[in-house]
C-alpha positions in Angstrom: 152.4 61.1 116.2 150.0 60.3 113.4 147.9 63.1 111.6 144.5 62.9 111.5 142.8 62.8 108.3 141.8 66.1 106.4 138.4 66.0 106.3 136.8 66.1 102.9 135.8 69.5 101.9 131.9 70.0 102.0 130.0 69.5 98.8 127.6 72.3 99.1 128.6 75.4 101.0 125.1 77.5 102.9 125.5 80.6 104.8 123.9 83.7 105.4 124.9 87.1 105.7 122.8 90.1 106.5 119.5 89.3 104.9 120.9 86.8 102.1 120.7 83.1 101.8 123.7 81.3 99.6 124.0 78.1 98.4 127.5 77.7 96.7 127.6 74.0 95.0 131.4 73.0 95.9 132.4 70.6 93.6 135.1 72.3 91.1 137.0 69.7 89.8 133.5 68.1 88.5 132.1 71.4 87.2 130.0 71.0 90.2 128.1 68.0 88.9 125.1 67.1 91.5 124.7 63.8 93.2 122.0 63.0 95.6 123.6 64.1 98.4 124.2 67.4 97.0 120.1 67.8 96.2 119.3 66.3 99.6 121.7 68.9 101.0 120.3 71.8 98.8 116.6 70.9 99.9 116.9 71.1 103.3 118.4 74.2 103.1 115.9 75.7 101.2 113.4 74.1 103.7 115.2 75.5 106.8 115.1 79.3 104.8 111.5 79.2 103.9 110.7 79.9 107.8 114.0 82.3 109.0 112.7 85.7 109.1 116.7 86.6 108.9 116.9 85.1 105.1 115.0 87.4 102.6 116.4 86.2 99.2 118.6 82.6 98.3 121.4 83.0 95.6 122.7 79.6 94.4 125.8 79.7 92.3 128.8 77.2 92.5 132.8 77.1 93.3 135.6 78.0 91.2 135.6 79.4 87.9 134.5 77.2 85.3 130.9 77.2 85.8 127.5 76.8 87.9 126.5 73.2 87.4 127.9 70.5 84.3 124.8 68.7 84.8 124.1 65.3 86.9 126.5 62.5 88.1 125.5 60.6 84.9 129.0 58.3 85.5 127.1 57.2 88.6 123.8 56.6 86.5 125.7 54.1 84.3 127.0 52.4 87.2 123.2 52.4 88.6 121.8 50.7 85.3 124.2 48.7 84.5 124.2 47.3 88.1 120.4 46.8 87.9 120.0 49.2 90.8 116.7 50.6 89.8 115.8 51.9 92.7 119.1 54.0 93.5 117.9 55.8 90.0 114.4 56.3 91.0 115.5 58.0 93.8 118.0 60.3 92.2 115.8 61.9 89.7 112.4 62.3 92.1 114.7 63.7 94.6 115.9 66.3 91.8 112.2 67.1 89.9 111.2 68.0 93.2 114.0 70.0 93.9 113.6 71.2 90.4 109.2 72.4 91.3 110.6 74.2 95.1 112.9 76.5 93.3 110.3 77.5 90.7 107.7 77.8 93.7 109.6 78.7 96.6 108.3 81.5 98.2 111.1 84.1 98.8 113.3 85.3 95.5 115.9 82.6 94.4 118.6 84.6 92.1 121.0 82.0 90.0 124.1 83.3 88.8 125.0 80.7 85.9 128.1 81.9 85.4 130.1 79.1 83.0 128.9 75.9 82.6 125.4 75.7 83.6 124.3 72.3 81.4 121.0 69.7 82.6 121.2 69.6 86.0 122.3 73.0 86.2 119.6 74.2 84.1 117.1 72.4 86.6 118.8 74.8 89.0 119.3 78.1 87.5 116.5 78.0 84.7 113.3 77.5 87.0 114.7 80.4 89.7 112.5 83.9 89.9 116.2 85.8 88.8 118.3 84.2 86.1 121.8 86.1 85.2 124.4 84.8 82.9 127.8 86.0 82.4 130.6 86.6 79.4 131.6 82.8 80.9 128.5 81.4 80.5 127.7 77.9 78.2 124.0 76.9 78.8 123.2 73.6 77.1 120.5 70.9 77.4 122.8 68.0 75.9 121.2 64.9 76.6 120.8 63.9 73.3 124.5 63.4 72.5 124.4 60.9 75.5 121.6 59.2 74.2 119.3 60.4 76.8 117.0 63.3 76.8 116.2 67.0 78.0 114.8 66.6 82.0 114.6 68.4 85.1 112.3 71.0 83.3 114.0 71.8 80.6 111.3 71.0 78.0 109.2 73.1 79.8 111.8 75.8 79.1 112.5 74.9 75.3 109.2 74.5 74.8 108.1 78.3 75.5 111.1 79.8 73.2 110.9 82.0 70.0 109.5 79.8 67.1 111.0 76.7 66.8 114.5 77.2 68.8 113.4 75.1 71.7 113.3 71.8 69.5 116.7 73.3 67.8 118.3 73.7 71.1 116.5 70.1 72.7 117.3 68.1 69.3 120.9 69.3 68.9 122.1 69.9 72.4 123.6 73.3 70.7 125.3 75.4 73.6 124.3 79.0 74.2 126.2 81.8 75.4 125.0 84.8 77.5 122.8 86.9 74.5 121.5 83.1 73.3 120.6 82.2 77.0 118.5 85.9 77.3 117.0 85.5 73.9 115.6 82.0 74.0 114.5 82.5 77.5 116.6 80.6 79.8 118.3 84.0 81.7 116.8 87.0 82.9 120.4 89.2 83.0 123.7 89.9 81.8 126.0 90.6 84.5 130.2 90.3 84.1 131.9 87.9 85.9 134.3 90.5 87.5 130.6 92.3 89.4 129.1 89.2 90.7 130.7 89.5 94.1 129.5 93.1 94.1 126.3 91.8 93.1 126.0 89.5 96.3 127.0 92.2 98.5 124.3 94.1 97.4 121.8 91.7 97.0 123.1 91.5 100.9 122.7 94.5 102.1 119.6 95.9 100.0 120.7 99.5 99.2 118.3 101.1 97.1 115.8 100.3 94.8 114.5 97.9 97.3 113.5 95.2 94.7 115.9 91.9 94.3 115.5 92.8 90.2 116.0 96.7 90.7 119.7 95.2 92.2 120.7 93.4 89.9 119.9 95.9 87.2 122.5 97.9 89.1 124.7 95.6 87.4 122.9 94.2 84.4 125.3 94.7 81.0 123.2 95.0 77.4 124.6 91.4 75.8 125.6 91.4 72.1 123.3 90.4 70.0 122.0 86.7 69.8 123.2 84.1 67.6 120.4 81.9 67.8 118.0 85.3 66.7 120.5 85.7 63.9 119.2 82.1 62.5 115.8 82.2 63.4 115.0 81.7 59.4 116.4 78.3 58.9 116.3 77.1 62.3 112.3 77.6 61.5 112.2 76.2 58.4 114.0 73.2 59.4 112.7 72.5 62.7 109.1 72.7 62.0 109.5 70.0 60.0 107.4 66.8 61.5 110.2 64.5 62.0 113.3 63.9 62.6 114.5 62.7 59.2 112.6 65.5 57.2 114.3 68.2 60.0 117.7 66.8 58.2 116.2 67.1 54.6 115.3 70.9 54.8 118.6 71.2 56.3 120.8 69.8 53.7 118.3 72.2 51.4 119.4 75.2 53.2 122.2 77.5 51.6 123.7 78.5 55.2 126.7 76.6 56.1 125.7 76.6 59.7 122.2 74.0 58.4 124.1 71.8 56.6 126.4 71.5 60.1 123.9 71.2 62.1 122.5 68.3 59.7 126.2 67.0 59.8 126.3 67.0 63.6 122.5 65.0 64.0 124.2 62.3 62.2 126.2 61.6 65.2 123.5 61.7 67.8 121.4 59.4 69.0 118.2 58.8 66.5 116.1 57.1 69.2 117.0 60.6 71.8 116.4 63.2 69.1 112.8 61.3 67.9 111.7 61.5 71.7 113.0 65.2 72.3 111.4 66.4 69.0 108.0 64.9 70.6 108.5 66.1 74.1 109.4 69.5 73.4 106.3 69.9 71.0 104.3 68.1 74.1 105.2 70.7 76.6 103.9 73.4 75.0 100.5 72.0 75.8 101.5 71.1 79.9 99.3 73.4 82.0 102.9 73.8 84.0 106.1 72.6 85.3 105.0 69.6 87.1 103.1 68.6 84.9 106.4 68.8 82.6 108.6 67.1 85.2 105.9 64.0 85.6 106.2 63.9 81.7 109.6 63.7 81.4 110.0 61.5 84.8 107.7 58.7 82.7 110.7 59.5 79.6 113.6 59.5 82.1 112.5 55.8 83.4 112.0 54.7 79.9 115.0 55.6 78.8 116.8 54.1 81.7 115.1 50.8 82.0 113.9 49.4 78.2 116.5 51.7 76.0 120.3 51.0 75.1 121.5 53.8 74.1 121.6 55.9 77.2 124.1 53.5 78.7 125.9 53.6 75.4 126.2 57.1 75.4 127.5 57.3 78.7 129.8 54.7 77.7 131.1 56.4 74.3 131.8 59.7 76.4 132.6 58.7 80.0 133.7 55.3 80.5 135.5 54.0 77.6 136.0 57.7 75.8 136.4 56.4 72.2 133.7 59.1 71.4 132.3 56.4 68.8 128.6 55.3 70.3 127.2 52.8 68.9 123.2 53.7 68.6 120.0 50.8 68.2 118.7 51.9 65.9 121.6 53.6 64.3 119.9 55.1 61.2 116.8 58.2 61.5 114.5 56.9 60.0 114.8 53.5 61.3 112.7 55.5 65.3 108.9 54.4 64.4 106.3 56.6 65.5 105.6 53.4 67.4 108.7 53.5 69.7 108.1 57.3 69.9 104.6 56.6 71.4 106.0 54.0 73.6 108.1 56.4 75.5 105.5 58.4 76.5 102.9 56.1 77.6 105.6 54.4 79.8 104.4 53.9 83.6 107.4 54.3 86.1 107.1 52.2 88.9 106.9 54.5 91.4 104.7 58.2 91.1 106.8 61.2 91.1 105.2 62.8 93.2 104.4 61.7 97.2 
């Protein structure tokens, strides 16, 4: 007698239970990395709650134990580009930006638990919800630059309103933050342990007092240690308020902390082309009347990137594909980015609106 086939397992888990929504992203092995299924899936579940009487608050958080989100399928966006399938791209990331403006909009509380690794995509998930907690586990990065890309889904919108001028650090750099960082520079609301986030769902569940979805979780909220990033708020300011890319790496190598001169060390790996455009569209956003308005922003970046830039498939290739960790950037050297190419970027038309 033949067996029938396991069926796969479910890529995103929904279920209620007492007056709480939860979407669990169910993708371990991949850090929970989204594809367009996964958003499609996580849409219409948000749709279907916004009118059940039954579901009072949504928690999204993700499977297993080493983190929330890694980010998007970006191995499927090389295979996209480099197949000339410019459509299957323009679908992914207007599917995600909206997904991205419901969560910030959605009319009911949405409480992210970014426990671990909770990078891009992830970001666009947790960062935009009305409740934001981090844990001892958590890693929150916007990396896009090391894959010769840059920051999406709302995240310059979210670098671009943090203290002084740690938005363009964290943008430029792709530096990681842990739980303090993550409060300070305003991408989390709450420090809760790992070990009291199932206790947290129950009680977001059953609503014992104080009524409120924030009174809850302050049940459980933990001070976090101090922050990092705070810590090195004087060269980080110096450095980064500089109005390039190349004279961000000069006051750099002029700083006496060790941690400048690494920093400076670790731009000259990254992609110049990324880190010129990130500079700009962090500095952008703080003049967007709001998140859509970010999102169209970088959409228009996003495309340009995808369909007149090499490097974004090069990155992708350098850490995914061929893993020799060696991309080769055009143009290789900082200062070789005009002001030019910069402007280019941003006045880039996508061929289809983001919106509608």
């Amino acid at each position: 007698m033949t067996e029938s086939p396991t069926p796969p397992e479910p890529t995103v888990i929904t279920r209620a239970h007492e007056s709480l929504g939860r979407i669990t992203l169910n993708r371990p092995r991949a850090i929970n990395a989204l594809d367009l299924d996964m958003i499609v899936q996580i849409a219409a579940t948000l749709d279907a709650w916004e009118h059940d009487s039954d579901v009072e608050l949504v928690v999204i958080d993700g499977a297993g134990e080493r983190g929330l989100c890694a980010g998007g399928d970006v191995r499927s966006l090389y295979d996209q580009i480099t197949a000339g399938h410019a459509e299957d791209t323009t679908a992914f990331f207007r599917a995600e930006y909206a997904l991205n403006a419901r969560i910030a909009e959605y009319p009911k509380t949405i409480i992210a638990l970014a426990d671990g690794v909770t990078m891009g995509g992830g970001i666009g998930l947790a960062g935009h919800a009305a409740i934001r907690v981090v844990t001892e586990r958590s890693k929150l990065a916007m990396p896009e630059t090391r894959i010769g890309f840059t920051p999406d889904v709302g995240g310059t919108w979210l670098l671009g309103r943090a203290p002084g001028r740690i938005g363009e650090y964290l943008g430029v750099t792709g530096a990681v933050m842990d739980a303090p960082d993550a409060i300070y520079a305003g991408f989390a609301d709450h420090h809760v342990p790992s070990d009291r986030l199932a206790a947290l769902r129950e009680a977001l569940a059953t609503r014992a007092d104080p009524p409120t979805p924030t009174g809850i979780v302050l049940l459980f909220d933990e001070t976090p240690g101090p922050s990092k990033l705070e810590a090195a708020r004087p060269w980080i300011d110096d450095a980064f308020s500089a109005d390039t890319i190349g004279q961000i790496v000069q006051r750099l190598r002029a700083r006496p902390e060790p941690e400048a001169s690494a920093t400076a060390d670790l731009m000259a790996e990254l992609s110049p082309t990324g880190m010129a455009v990130t500079l700009e569209a962090v500095r952008r956003a703080r003049a967007l009347p709001g998140l859509r308005a970010d999102l169209e922003q970088e959409y228009g970046l996003v495309m340009w990137f995808g369909q007149t830039q090499p490097d974004l498939v090069e990155g992708i290739r350098a850490q995914l594909v061929d893993k020799d960790r060696n991309p080769q950037w055009n143009p290789a050297a900082i200062d070789a980015v005009s002001a030019e190419t910069v402007a280019s970027a941003f006045a880039h038309t996508p061929p289809m609106p983001l919106w509608g």
